[in-house]
C-alpha positions in Angstrom: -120.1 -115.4 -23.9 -121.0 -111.6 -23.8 -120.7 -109.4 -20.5 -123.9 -108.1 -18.6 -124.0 -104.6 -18.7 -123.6 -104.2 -15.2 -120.2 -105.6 -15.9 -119.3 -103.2 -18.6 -119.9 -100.8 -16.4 -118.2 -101.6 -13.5 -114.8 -101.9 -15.7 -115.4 -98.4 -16.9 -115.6 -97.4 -13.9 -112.7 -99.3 -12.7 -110.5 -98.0 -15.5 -111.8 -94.5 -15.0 -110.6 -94.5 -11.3 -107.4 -96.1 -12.2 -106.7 -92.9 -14.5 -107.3 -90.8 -12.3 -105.3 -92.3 -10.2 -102.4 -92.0 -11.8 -103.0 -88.6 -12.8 -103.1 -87.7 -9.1 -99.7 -89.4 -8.6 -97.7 -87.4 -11.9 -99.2 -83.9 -10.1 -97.7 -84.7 -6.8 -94.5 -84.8 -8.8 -92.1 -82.6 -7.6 -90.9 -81.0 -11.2 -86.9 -79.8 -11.7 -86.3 -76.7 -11.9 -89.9 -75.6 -9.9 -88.5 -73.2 -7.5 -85.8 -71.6 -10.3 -89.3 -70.7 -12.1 -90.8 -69.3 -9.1 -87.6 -66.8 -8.4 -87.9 -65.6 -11.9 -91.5 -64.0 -10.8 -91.2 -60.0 -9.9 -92.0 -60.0 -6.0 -94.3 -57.1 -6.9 -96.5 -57.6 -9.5 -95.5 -61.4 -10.5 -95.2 -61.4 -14.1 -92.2 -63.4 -15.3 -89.1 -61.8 -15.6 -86.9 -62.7 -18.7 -83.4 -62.0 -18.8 -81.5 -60.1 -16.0 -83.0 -56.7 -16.4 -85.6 -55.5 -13.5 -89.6 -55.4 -13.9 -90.6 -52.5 -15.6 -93.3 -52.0 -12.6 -90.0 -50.6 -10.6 -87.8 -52.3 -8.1 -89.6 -53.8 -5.1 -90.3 -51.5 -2.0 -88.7 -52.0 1.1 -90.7 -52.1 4.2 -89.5 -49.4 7.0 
């Protein structure tokens, strides 16, 4: 026996929501290695830094 559309749609629906679902639940993720990627960011300017030498925009300014 065949499926009404209405019940077609409703599990495309359901499925739908259910994906998204789970997608919402892998971005609350807390990721290793998050906040090492944020500390390799140049406080100034915040391009990526690569390696141990400064940002060629200059050292940071220190407030007086």
């Amino acid at each position: 026996m065949r499926g009404s559309a209405s019940d077609v749609l409703v599990k495309a629906v359901t499925l739908f929501l259910v994906f998204i679902a789970v997608l919402a639940m892998f971005g609350k993720l807390r990721l290793p290695g998050r906040q090492r990627l944020a500390d390799a960011r140049c406080k100034k300017c915040g391009r990526f830094r690569i390696g141990k030498t400064p940002c060629p925009c200059g050292p940071p300014k220190k407030k007086s």
